[in-house]
N, C-alpha and C positions, 0 to 999 in steps of 0.2 A: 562568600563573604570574607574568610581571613586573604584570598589571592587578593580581593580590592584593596583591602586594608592595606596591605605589602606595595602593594602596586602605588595605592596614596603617600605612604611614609617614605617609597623612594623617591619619588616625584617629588618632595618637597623636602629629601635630602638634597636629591640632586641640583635641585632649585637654588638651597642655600649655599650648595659648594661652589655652583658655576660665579653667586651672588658676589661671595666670598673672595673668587679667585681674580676677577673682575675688577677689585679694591684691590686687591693683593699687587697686581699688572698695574694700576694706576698709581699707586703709591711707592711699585719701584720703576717706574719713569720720572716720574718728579724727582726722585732721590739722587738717581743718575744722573739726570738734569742737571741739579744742584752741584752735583760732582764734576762733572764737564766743566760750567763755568767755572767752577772754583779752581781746578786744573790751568784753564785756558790765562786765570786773572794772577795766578802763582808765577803762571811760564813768562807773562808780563813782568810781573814786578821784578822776576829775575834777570831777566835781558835788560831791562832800564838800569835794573843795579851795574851789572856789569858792563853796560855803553858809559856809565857815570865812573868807575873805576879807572876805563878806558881813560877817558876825556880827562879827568886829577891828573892820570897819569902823563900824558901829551903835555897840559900846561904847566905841571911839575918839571921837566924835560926841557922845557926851552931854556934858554940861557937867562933870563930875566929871572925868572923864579926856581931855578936850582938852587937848590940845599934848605929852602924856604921850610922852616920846621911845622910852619900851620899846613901848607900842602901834600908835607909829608904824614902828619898828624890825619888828615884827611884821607890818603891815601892806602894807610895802613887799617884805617876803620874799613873802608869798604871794602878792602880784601879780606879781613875778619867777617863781613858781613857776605861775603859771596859762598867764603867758606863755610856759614853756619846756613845757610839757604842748601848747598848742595849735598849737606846731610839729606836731605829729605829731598833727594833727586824723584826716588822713585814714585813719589807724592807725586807731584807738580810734572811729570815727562808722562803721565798717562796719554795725555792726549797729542803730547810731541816727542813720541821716544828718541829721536836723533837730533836732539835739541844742543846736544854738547857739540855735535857735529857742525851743526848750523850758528851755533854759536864760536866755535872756534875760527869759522871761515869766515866769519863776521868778524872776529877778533883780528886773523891775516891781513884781512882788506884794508879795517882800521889804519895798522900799521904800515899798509905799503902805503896808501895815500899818505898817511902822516911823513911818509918818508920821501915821499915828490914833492911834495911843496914844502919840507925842509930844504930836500935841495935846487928847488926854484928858487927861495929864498933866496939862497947862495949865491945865484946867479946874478 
């Protein structure tokens, strides 16, 4: 009589823990989830910040609107703003650790193309 009883009460420990751990597993996938996208939507809005930095920068640059204080005004914000995003690198690069990497080569290319059809221009 008490081995049944033992035998019952583990059966419906074990029950509630498989129950348990079940929920446990499924509520940290959704969380992770949640964290992925939010990573992936960060790694976004970082790179756009920084292609728009880019880009102030280039029509800043050309002769037409050098020294222009609103584009400079412009300019200085989003590099205030690149630099307050990149605090919180280690946030937002979960899911792209070599993002500075890809971003820089990104940043290169910018500037040699910027720098061919400056000088086609010229041509």
């Amino acid at each position: 009589m008490t081995l049944t009883v033992g035998i019952i009460s583990f059966g419906i420990i074990f029950a509630l823990s498989v129950g348990v751990n079940i929920i446990l597993v499924w509520y940290m996938r959704k969380a992770l989830s949640r964290f992925y996208v939010a990573s992936e939507e960060a790694t976004e809005i970082f790179s756009r910040l920084d292609a728009y930095g880019e880009h102030i920068q280039s029509v800043y640059e050309t002769p037409t609107f050098y020294g222009d204080e609103t584009l400079q005004g412009l300019l200085n914000h989003s590099k205030e703003m690149t630099g307050f995003l990149k605090k919180y690198e280690n946030v937002y690069s979960f899911t792209q650790p070599d993002l500075e990497k890809q971003l820089q080569a990104a940043s290169e290319d910018f500037e040699n193309n910027d720098e061919e059809e400056t000088q086609e221009e010229k041509e």
